[in-house]
N, C-alpha and C positions, 0 to 999 in steps of 0.2 A: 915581724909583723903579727898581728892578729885575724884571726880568722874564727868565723863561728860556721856548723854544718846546717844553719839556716833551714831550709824547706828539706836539703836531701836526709835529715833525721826522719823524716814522717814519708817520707817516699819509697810504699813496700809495693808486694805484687797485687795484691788486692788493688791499690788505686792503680796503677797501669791497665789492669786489667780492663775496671768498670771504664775507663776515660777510652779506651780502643774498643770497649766491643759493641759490636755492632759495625764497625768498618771496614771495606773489605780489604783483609789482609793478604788473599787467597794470592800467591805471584809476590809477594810487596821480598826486602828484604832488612831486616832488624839489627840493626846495630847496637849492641849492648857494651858500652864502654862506663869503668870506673865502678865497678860495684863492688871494689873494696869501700870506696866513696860513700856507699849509701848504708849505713848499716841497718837501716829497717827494712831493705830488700834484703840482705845478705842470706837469708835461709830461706823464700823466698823464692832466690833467684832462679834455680831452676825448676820453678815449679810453673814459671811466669813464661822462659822457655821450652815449656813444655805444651802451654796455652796455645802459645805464638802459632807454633811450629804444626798443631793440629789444626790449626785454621789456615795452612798453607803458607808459613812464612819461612822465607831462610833466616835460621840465626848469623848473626858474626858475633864473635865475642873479644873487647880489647880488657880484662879485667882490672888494669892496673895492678898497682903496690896497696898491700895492707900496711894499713895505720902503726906502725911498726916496726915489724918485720914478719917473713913466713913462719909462721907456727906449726907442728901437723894438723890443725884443724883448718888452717886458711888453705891449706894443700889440699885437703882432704875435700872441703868447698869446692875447691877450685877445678879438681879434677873432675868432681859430679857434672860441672858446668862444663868442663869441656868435655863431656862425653856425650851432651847434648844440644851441641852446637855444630855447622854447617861450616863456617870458616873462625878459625881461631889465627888473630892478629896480637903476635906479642915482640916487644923491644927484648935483645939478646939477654937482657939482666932478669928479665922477669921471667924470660923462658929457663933459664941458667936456676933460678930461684926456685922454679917450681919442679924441675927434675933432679935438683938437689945436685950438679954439677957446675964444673968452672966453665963450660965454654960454651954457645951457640951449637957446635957441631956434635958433641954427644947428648946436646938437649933435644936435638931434634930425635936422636936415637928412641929416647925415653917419652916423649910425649906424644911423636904419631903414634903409636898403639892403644892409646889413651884416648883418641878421635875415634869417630865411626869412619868404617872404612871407602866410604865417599867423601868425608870430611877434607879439608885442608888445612895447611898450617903455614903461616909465612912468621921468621923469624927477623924483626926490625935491627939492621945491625950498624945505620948509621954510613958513613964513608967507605965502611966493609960491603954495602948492598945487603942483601936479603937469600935467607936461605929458607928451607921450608921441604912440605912433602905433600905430595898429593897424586890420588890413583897410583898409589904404590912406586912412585917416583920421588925422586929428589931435585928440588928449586933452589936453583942458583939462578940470583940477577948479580950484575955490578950496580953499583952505584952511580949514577949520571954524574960529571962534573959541576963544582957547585960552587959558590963563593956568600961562604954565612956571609947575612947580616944580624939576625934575630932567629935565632933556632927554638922560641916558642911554638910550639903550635907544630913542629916537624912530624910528629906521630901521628898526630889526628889527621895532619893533612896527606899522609900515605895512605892511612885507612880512609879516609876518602876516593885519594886515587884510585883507592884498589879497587872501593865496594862498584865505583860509577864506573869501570873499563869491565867488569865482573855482570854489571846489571847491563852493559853494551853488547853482551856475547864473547867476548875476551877472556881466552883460556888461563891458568894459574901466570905463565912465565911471565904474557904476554900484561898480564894484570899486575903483576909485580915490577916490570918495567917503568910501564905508564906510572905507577905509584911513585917509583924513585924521582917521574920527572917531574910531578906534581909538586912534592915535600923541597925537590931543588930549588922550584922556583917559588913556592911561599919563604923559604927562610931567610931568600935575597931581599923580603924586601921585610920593613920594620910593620909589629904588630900581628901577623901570622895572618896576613891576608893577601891574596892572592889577585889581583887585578882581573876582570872580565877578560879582555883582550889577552891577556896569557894563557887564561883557561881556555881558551876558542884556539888559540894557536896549538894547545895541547892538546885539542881532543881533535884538531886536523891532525896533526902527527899521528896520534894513535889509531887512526881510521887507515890509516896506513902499514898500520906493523905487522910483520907475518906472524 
């Protein structure tokens, strides 16, 4: 198929900036997903997280795959951004990609150090669950039982789970649980949408988890 980068060529930190400021960000919390995607933010980007972050924002960053593959310069990007962000959300390939290892479990070795040290990191690993680190511990979830129908849409709707159990007062584990059950039940159904009545039964459940 074809594809053109349409509006995200022209979408750097300068217009984010003028189009948010003035509003109160102070509490809010920022999701920054796909800025290998945009390449007129890509140098930029943390300069825009830096903006954010002094008018009281939390960052999360999901940075996606560069247009290619990792370079030392996309690495090199990449780590600035994670060094200035609040929670870092990545799928085990990406995380594996940018610590320069084969597996999930020595990536998480190489890239918490690379956060600030209230930072967090959860590692997206699909029917394996979710591993990650935060306050100097280590996150392990399983993975909720699932039955694909349409696995569009699976990441973005964990990093949803996460950010809204995350902005409800819900601790890393407890945020990475709820996330697993969110992503289970989008991918059951076709199109990576998520019915109201699921999401209200979901966030009954989690009003409940220790």
């Amino acid at each position: 198929f074809l594809s053109s980068l349409g509006h995200l060529g022209d979408l750097d930190a300068d217009f984010f900036c003028t189009e948010l400021d003035g509003l109160p960000l102070d509490g809010t919390l920022v999701m920054l997903s796909g800025g290998f995607a945009m390449p007129a933010l890509m140098k930029g980007h943390r300069a825009l997280q830096d903006w954010l972050r002094a008018r009281g924002a939390e960052i999360a960053i999901d940075p996606g795959w560069p247009d290619g593959d990792w370079t030392p310069d996309e690495r090199t990007l990449a780590r600035d951004w994670i060094a200035g962000c609040d929670h870092l959300l990545v799928n085990d390939k990406e995380a594996a990609a940018l610590a320069g290892t084969d597996d999930a479990e020595s990536a998480t070795a190489t890239l918490a150090p690379w956060l600030d040290a209230e930072a967090t990191l959860v590692i997206k690993r699909g029917a394996k669950g979710a591993t990650g680190h935060s306050n100097g511990r280590t996150l392990h979830a399983s993975a909720v039982p699932a039955q694909p129908v349409d696995t569009v849409g699976a990441g973005d709707s964990f990093n949803g789970g996460w950010l809204a159990a995350h902005l409800a007062g819900r601790g890393p584990a407890d945020a990475t649980r709820f996330a697993h059950r969110v992503a289970g039940r989008v991918i059951g159904h076709h199109g990576a949408l998520l019915p109201m009545g699921d999401l209200d039964d979901l966030r009954r459940a989690n009003s409940g988890a220790g």
